[in-house]
C-alpha positions, 0 to 999 in steps of 0.5 A: 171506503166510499169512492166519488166519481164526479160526472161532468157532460161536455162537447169537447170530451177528447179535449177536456179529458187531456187537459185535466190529465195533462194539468193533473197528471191523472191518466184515462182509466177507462173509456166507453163509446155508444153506450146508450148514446153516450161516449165517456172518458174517465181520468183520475189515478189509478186506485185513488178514491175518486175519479172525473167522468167526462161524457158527451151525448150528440143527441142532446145539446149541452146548455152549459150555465156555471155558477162561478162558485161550483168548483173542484179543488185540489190541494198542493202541499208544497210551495215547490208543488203549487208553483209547478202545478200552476205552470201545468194548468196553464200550460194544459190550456186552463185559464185563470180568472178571479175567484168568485169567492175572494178565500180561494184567491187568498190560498190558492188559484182559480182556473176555467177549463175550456167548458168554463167549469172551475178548479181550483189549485190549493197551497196546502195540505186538506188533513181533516 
């Protein structure tokens, strides 16, 4: 089975990283400092088949443009689950806005972290 990382650079790592761990209940998997430059911190659930990589450089400045449209989605099955999980985003410090695309707000609801990249909290199942 192929695993997905995805990486995302930002100026605020530590901060960024609780929040999505707090929000998601993922946990840091792994750490790294001074590799090349770059400092990162990895979150997910441990033996999940994807991970979020958080890295920061202080050598180079961040020009952070995000299109309202580029997202991560997560899928509560539940109501129960959806109802907690939005209480856990904002309680994590997430921000929610409107949706860029008007489907996401229909099934579910649209959060900005503090580096203003989006994430998207489902009420359903994904079972395709």
């Amino acid at each position: 089975m192929l695993k997905l990382r995805v990486a995302r650079p930002t100026e605020n790592l530590k901060q960024i990283a609780r929040m999505y761990c707090d929000a998601l209940d993922f946990t840091v998997l792994s750490q790294f400092s001074g590799h090349d430059g770059f400092d990162g911190i990895i979150i997910g659930k441990p033996n999940s088949p994807y991970h979020i990589e958080f890295t920061s450089n202080k050598k180079h400045e961040l020009n952070l443009i995000h299109h309202p449209d580029d997202l991560l989605v997560f899928y509560e099955p539940s109501p129960e689950s959806f109802t907690n999980r939005i209480e856990k985003m904002q309680n994590a410090g997430f921000e929610c806005v409107t949706s860029f695309n008007p489907f996401w707000d229909n099934n579910g609801a649209t959060f900005k972290d503090t580096d203003g990249r989006r994430v998207v909290i489902v009420n359903g199942n994904w079972n395709k």
